[in-house]
C-alpha positions as CSV (number, residue, x, y, z in Angstrom):
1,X,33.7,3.5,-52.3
2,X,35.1,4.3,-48.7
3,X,31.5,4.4,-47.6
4,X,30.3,1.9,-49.6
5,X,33.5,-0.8,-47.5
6,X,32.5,0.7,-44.0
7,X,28.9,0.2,-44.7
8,X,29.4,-3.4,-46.2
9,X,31.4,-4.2,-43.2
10,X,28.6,-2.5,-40.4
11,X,26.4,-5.1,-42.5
12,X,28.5,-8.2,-41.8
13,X,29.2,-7.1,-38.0
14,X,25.1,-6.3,-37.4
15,X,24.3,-9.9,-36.7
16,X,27.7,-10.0,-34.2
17,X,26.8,-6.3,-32.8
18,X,23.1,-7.6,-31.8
19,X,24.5,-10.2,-30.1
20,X,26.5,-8.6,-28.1
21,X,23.7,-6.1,-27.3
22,X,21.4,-8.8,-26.2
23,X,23.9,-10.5,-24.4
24,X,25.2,-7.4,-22.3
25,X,21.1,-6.6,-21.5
26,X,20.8,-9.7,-20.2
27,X,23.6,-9.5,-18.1
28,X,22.4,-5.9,-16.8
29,X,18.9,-7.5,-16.4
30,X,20.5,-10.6,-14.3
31,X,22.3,-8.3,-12.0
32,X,19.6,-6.3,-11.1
33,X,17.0,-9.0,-10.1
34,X,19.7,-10.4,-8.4
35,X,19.8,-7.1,-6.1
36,X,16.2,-7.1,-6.2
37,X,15.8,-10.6,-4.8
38,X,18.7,-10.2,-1.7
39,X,17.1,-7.1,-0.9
40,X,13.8,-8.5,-0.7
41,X,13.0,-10.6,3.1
42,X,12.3,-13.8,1.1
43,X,11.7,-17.0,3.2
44,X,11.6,-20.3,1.9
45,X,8.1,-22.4,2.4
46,X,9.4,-24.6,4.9
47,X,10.2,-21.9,7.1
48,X,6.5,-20.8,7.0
49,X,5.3,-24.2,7.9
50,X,7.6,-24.5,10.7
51,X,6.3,-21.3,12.0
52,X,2.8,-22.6,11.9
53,X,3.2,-26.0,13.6
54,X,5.0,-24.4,16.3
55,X,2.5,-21.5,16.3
56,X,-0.3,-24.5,16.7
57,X,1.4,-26.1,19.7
58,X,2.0,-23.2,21.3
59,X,-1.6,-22.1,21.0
60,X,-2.5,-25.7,22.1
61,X,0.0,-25.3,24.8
62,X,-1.9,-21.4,26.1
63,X,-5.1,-23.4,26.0
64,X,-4.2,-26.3,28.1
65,X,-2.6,-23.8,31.0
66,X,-6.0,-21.4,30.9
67,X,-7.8,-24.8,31.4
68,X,-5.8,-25.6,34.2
69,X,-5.6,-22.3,35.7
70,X,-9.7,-22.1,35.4
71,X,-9.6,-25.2,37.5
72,X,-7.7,-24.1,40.2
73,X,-9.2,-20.6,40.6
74,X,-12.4,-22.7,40.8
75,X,-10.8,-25.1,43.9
């Protein structure tokens, strides 16, 4: 009957026990993309487009200064 109790009472815990289980991977699984992500050079999208407008005025900017500096090599 000894047996019979403990495994009657594994039985009842099971649902409790899987819980738990899941609830403990999920935590491990949280913690690691969350070292995963700060260890990763993320930037957000607005970043990127700030880069790219000033990257376009600066080019616009080069272009503007070899223009004038044809000119005067020409004079």
């Amino acid at each position: 009957m000894t047996n019979e109790f403990k495994l009657d009472d594994l039985l009842k815990d099971l649902p409790h026990l899987a819980e738990s289980a899941n609830e403990e991977v999920r935590n491990i699984v949280k913690a690691a993309l969350g070292r995963l992500i700060q260890d990763m050079d993320l930037v957000y999208q607005e970043e990127i487009d700030t880069l790219k407008q000033m990257l376009a005025r600066t080019e616009a900017r080069v272009t503007e200064l070899e223009n004038s500096l044809e000119k005067l090599e020409k004079n």
